[in-house]
C-alpha positions, 0 to 999 in steps of 0.5 A, a space after each residue: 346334621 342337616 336340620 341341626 340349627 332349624 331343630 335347635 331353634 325350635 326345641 329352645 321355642 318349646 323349651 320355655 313353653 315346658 312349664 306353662 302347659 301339659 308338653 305331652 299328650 295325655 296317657 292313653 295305655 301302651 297296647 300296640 296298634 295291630 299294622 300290616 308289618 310283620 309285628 305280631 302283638 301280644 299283651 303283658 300277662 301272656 308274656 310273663 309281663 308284670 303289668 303294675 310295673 309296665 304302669 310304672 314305667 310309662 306313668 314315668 315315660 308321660 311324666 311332664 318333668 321326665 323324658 321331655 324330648 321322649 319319641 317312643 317307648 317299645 317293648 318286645 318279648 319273645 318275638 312279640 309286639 307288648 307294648 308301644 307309646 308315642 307320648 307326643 305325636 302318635 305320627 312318630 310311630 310312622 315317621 323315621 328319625 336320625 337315631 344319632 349315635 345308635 347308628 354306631 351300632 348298626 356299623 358294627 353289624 354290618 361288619 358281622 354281616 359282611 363276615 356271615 356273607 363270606 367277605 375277606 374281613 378280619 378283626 386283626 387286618 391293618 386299615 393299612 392292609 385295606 386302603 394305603 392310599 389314605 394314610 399319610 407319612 406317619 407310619 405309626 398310624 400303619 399298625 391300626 387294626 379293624 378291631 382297634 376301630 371298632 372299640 374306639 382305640 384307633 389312637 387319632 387325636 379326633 375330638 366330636 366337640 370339634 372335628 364331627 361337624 368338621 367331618 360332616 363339612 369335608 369336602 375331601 376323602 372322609 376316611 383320609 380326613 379321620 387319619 389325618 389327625 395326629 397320632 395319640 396313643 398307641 393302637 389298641 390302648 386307650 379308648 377315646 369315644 369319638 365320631 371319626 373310627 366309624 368312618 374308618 370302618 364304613 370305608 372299610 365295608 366299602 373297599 371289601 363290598 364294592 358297595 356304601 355302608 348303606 347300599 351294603 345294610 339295604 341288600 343284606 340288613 333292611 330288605 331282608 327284615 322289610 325295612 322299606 322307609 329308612 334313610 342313611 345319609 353320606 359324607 361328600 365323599 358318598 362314603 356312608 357316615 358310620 357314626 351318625 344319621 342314620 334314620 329309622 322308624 321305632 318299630 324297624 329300629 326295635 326289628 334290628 335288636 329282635 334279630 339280634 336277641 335271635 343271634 342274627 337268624 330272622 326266619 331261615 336267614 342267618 343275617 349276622 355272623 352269631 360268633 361276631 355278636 358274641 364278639 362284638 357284645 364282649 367287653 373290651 375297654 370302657 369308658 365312663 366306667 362303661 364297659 364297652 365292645 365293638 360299637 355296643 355298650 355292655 348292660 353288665 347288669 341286667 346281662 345285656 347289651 345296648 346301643 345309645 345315641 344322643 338324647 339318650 335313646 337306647 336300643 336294649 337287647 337283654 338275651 336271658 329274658 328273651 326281651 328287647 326294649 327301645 326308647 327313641 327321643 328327639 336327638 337335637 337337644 341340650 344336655 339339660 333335656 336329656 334323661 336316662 331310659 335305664 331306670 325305665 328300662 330296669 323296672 321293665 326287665 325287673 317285670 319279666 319273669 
């Protein structure tokens, strides 16, 4: 959010350049670079990976009409590294980036770990039961659950088109700000995709942890899986921002959803409470005939789920071909650069056998 105006300024620069020359690098395969982080690579044909339609989906990745603002395209199976482009810059491999709405997700964990790390914290608990302090005179907003937060049915009238910036700005208590907007629905009816709930939950970590959302996934999330250089940033209030700007590195971000895959164990370490992502990857409500869980979309499809963020970058973790993919873009950018990493993604998990 810091850099929004800067970052708009410079994508409508590049913008107009887009057709008067080449806007990427040119295509140089997708074999993953051997580092010292923990990756082990392997090629398509040891891992069942039809190759002809891995070409095709990076052909489509390079494509100067498609995926303008494209950061990295990552394919995991089995545990293994298979294949890694960064079609502008290789430095975007080392570099960490907000992974926008994504974060959403990484909230949603946290509450899986919390609950593995044998912290009070139920599904059904009353935010009022947490923080009573923070609520107003409106005593319908009392019966708000955890789980009513979690699957954006919270009832608050919380609008991102104007109220997100507004929650970034506040110089107030940035839980209170989010129960301070009027009473919609009932809680637990309607579901209304909005940057306010996540702040509800990050508190909640706080009040049960005695730590921020961030402190909390440093200890018990990113140590343990030697993610070392992230940044997540926090409300004035150093309440951590549950919906957004949260900021990692591909191949950290692409850890996050192997450990997922491994139901929350990395090495002989159980992370994530296992029932809580079958909880939290189960669809509850929908919208935009999207079904969706706690913090996660459901890829009823492909039998997997995903987290997406704005720029449409996508985290997608599909059990049964044991896969894992991520597609990262620049996250400031108008609707018009936007695409759709699914249709990658489809040909990709179409490859494995």
């Amino acid at each position: 959010m810091k850099i929004f105006y800067v970052a708009i300024s410079i994508l409508v620069f590049l913008a107009s350049c887009l057709n008067d020359e080449p806007f990427k690098q040119e295509f140089a395969g997708y074999a993953p670079v051997i580092l010292n982080d923990d990756w082990e690579t392997s090629t398509p044909e040891l891992e069942k990976i039809e190759r002809n339609k891995l070409d095709e989906a990076y052909t489509m990745l390079y494509n100067d009409e498609r995926f303008l603002m494209a950061r990295s395209l990552l394919v995991v199976r089995n545990g293994k590294l298979v294949a890694e482009a960064y079609p502008h810059n290789a430095s975007d491999r080392d570099t960490y980036a907000n992974i926008q709405s994504c974060t959403k997700s990484f909230t949603s964990m946290m509450v899986g770990v919390a609950m593995q790390d044998n912290k009070d914290i139920s599904l059904d608990e009353k935010l009022y039961s947490i923080y009573p302090e923070l609520f107003d005179a409106d005593v319908r907003k009392r019966d708000i659950t955890l789980k009513d937060a979690l699957t954006m049915r919270a009832g608050l009238e919380f609008s991102n088109d104007t109220h997100t910036l507004q929650l970034y700005q506040t110089t107030t208590n940035s839980a209170a700000f989010v129960l301070s907007f009027p009473y919609n629905n009932e809680p637990g009816k309607v579901m209304s995709y909005n940057d306010g709930a996540p702040q509800l939950v990050s508190k909640i970590i706080e009040q049960k942890t005695g730590k921020s959302l961030a402190e909390y996934a440093r200890e018990k999330l990113f140590d343990p899986l030697n993610i070392t250089d992230w940044k997540w940033e926090s409300a004035k209030d150093g309440t951590t921002f549950g919906a957004f700007s949260l900021y990692l590195k591909p191949r950290d971000f692409a850890r996050v959803g192997q450990l997922l895959l491994q139901n929350g164990r990395w090495e002989n370490n159980q992370i994530i409470s296992p029932d809580y992502i079958v909880e939290a990857t189960s669809p509850y409500t929908s919208q935009w005939d999207k079904p969706y869980g706690l913090y996660f979309w459901i890829d009823e499809f492909n039998q997997g789920f995903y987290a997406h963020g704005h720029g449409g970058q996508m985290l997608l973790v599909v059990p049964s071909k044991r896969l894992v993919l991520l597609y990262t873009a620049w996250p400031y950018t108008s609707g018009k650069y936007f695409d759709d990493a699914s249709e990658m993604f489809g040909l990709i998990v179409d490859s494995c056998e």
